[in-house]
N, C-alpha and C positions, 0 to 999 in steps of 0.2 A: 797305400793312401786311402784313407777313406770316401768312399761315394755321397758328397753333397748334391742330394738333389737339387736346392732352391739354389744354390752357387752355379751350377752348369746349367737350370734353365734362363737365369738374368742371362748369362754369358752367351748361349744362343740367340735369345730375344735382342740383344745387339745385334748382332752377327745380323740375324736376319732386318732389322730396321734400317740396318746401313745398307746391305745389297740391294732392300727397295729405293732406299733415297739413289744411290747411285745409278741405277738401273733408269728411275725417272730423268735426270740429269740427261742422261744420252739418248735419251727416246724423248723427245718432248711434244711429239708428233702423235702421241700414244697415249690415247685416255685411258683414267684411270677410275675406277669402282663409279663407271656411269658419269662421270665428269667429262666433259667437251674438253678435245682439245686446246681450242680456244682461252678456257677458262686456266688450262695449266699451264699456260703459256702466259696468263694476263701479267702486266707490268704492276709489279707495286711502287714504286718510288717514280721512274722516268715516267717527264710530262710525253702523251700520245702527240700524233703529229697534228700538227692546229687546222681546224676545219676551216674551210672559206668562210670569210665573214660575208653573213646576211644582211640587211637592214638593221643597224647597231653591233654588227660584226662579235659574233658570237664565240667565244671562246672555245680554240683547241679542248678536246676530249682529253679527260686527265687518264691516266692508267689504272684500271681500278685494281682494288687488293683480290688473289685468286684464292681459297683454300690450302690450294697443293703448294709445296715449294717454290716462287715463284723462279723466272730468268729476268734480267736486268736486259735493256735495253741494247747491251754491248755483244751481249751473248754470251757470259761471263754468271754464272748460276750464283742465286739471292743467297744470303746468308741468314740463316737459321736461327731460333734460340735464340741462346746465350751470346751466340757469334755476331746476332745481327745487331747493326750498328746504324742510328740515326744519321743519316745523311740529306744533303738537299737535292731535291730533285732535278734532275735533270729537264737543261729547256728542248722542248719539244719546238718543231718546223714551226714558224707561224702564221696564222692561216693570211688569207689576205683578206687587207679590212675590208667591210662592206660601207654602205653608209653612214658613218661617223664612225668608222673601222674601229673595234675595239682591239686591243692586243690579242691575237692568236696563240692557244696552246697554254698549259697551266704553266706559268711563266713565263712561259718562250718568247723567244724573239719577236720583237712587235711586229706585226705582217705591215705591208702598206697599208697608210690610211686612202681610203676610196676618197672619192670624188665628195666637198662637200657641199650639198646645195642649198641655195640661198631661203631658208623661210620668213614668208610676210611674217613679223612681227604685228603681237596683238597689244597696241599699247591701248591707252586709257579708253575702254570701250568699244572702239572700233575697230576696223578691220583692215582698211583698205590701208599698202605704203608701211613703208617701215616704222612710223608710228603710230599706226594705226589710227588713223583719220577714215572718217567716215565722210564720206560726200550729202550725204542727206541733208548735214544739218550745217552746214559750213557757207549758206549761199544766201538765205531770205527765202521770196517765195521761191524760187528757182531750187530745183534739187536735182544730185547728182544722182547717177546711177546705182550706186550702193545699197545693199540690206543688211540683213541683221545677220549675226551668225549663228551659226545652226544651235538651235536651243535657248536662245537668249531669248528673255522676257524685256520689254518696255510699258510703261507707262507715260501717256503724252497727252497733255494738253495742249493744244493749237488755238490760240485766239487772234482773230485777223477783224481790226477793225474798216470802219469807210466813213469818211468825213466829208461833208461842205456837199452843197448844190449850189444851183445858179443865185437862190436867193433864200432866203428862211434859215434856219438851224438843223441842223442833218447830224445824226451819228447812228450808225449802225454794228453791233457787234455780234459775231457768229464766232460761239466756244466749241472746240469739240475736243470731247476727254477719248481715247484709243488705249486697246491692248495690242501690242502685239507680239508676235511670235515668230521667230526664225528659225522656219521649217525645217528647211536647210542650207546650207550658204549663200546658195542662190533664188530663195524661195523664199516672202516673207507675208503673212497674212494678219489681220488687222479686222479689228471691230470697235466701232465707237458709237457714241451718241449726241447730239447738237444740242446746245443752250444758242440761244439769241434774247436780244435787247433791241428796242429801236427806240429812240426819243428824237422826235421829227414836231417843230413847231415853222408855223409859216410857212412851207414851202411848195409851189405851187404844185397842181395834180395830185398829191396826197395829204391823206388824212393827220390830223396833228394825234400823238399817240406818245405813252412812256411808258412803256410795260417791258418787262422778258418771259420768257416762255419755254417750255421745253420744244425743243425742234426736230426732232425725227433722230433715225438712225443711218448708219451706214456700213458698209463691210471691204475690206479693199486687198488685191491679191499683186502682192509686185514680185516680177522673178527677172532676174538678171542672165541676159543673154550673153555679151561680154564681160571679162571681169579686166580692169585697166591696166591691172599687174601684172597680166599675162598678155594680154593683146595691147594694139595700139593705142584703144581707147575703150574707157566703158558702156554699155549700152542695157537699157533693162527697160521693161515694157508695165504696164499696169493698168488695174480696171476696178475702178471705184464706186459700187452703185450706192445709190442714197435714196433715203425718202426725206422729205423736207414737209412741216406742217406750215410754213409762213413763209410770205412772198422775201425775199430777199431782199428786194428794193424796200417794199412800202409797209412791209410786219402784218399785210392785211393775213387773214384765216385762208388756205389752199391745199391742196396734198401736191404736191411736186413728184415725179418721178422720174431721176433719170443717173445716168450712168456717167463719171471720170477717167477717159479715157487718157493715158499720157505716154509718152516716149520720151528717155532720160538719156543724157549721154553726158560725159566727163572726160576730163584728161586731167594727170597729173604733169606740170609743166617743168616743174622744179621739186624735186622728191621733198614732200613733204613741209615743202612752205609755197608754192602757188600752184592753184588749181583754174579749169573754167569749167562750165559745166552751160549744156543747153538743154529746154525740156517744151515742147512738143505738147498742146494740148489741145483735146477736142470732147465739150460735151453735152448730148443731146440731152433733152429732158421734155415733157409731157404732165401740163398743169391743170389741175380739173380747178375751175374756178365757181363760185357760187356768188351769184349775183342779181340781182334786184330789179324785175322788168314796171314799169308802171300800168302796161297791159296787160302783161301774163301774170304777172307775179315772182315768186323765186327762180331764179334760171340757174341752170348747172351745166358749164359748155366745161370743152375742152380745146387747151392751145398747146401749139407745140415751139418749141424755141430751141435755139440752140447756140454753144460760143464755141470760138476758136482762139488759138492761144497760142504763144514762140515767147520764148525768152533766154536771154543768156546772161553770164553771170563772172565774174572774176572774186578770188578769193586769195589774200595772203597770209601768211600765219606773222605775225608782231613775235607771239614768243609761243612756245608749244602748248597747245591746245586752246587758243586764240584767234579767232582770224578775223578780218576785215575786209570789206571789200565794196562792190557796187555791180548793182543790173540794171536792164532794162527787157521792160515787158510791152507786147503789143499784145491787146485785146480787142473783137471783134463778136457785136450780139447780132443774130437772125433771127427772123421768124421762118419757122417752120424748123425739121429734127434734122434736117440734113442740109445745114446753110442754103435753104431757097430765097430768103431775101434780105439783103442787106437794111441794117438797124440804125448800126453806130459803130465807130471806132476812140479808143482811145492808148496812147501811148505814154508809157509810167519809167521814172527815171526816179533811182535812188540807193542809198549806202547799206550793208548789211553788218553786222556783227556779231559773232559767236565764241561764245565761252563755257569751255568745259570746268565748272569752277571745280567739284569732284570727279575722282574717276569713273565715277557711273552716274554723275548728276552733269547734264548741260543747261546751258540758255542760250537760247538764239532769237536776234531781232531782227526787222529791215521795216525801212518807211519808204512808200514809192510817192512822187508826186505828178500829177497828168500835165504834163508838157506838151501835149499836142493831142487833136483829135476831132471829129465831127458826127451829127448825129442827123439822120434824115427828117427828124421833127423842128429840129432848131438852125433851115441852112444860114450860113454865111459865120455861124459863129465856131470860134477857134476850139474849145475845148468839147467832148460830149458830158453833158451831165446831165442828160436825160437816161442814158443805160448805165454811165459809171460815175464814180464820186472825182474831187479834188485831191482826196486825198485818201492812202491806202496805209495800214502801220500792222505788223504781223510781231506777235510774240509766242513761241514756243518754249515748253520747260518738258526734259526727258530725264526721267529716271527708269534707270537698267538695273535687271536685277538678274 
């Protein structure tokens, strides 16, 4: 017979390519040309055993493809080549859900789903309740504890009118345009600036005047201590300082300085359709006044005053993102920065309404009226309208961006 080289080397290079595959087959413990055991042992087909699910429960680890011939999860060695055959993979353990447990393991058996917990829903704008209602803007002047959510932008205009004295024609209006910014969920910070208006004929002790004017600036920092959805009730604090160029009362020229001090608190009574809320105010303030002596001439003094403030407030929703409702407010003027002497009081009774007409565009009203009160300049008579008016009318417009 003749000697074919190239026929008896193919016929060896089998020979020997099988007693390697075999050889690996039964040693699968034994790396091979610098390859980790690990690696020649990896699964190709069968799903791995499904990991614990994390927060969104993370899918079981697939089996990845090794190089070397691989072993099937049975322990039953992979099929080759030509031999090897598309199959579906096998379900691997599954892990257990975590929260919002997803299915464990490339395929595999769905682990348990974990525990699911309830999150506030952020409906139209706000935050607070499963529809997201926001206490701020839901009351008049009374406001709930609530701020903005972390990173949200507003723009707001607050205009709060005062009407009627004892006798003459009285109206006064103070606009104030604001940004703000929610720092963080519970942190919300604010910069505005004031227009006013006064048109006063007749009435005694001041000047007849019809003019508007720009009115100072102000800056205001609210941060909420409790939040309503987690505790009993909400609570959040705030510090409002302002400068003011004109009296409040009489539009005369002054520099005002002083600070808004308030404490807010809320309850949700009925999720998401009645709330109440009460707010807590105290604020000093310090007025350099210029003034006209007939002996000395120009005079420049300086007064100190100060109010005190309580109010509370009921609110129900008619249909979602609507509400209704009615407060009442007790006001109180001193002279001196730390209520040393009693001025005036008066007590305001009236309806509020708010309507989210867009989901980032609101409007909020309330009108108070002074139902009771006395003023140490005017005794025996029922109402004060020496420090406050007859009549109080707030309107705010909020666009969220």
């Amino acid at each position: 017979m003749t000697f074919r080289p190239k026929l008896w080397l193919g016929v060896g290079a089998v020979a020997l390519a099988g007693s390697t595959v075999s050889s690996l087959a039964q040693q699968p413990d034994q790396p091979a040309d610098g390859v980790p055991a690990s690696m020649v042992l990896a699964q190709r087909g069968a799903g791995g055993e499904g990991g614990e699910g994390g927060e969104g429960g993370e899918r079981g680890s697939r089996g990845s493809r090794g190089f070397l011939p691989a072993r099937r999860g049975d322990g039953v060695p992979a099929a080759t080549g030509a031999q090897r055959v598309k199959k579906k993979s096998r379900r691997g353990s599954g892990g257990e859900g975590g929260e919002g447990g997803e299915r464990g393991g490339r395929r595999g058996s769905g682990g348990e789903r974990g525990e699911l917990r309830p999150q506030p829903r952020s409906g139209y704008g706000g935050e607070g309740g499963e529809g997201g209602v926001n206490t701020r803007y839901i009351f008049g002047f009374t406001e709930g504890a609530d701020t903005e959510r972390a990173g949200e932008r507003e723009v707001e205009n607050d205009s709060i009118g005062r009407f009627g004295k004892r006798a003459g024609s009285y109206t006064a209006v103070s606009n104030k345009t604001e940004f703000e910014y929610g720092v963080t969920k519970d942190l919300m910070v604010a910069f505005g600036s004031f227009l006013s208006y006064h048109r006063i004929q007749g009435v005694p002790g001041l000047d007849d005047r019809n003019n508007g004017a720009f009115d100072g600036l102000s800056a205001e920092m609210k941060y909420r201590i409790l939040d309503r959805r987690l505790a009993p009730f909400g609570l959040a604090i705030s510090a409002e300082p302002e400068w003011r160029r004109h009296s409040e009362t009489s539009g005369n020229r002054e520099d005002a300085y002083g600070v808004e001090l308030k404490l807010y608190a809320d309850k949700e009574l009925i999720p998401n359709q009645l709330f109440v809320a009460g707010t807590l105010l105290f604020e000093p303030e310090a007025v350099r006044v210029k003034e006209f002596d007939a002996d000395i001439g120009p005079l420049t003094k300086w007064e100190h005053e100060s109010t005190f403030g309580v109010s509370g407030a009921v609110a129900a929703a008619l249909v979602p993102g609507v509400f209704v409702g009615a407060e009442v407010r007790y006001l109180s003027q001193f002279q001196g920065s730390f209520l040393n002497r009693f001025e005036g009081e008066a007590w305001f009774v009236g309806p509020t309404v708010s309507a989210r007409v867009l989901p980032n565009f609101l409007v909020q009203a309330a009108y108070s009226a002074q139902v009771a009160g006395h003023s140490v300049d005017e005794p025996g008579r029922r109402l004060d309208l020496v420090n406050f008016d007859r009549h109080q009318a707030r309107l705010r417009v909020v666009l969220e961006f």
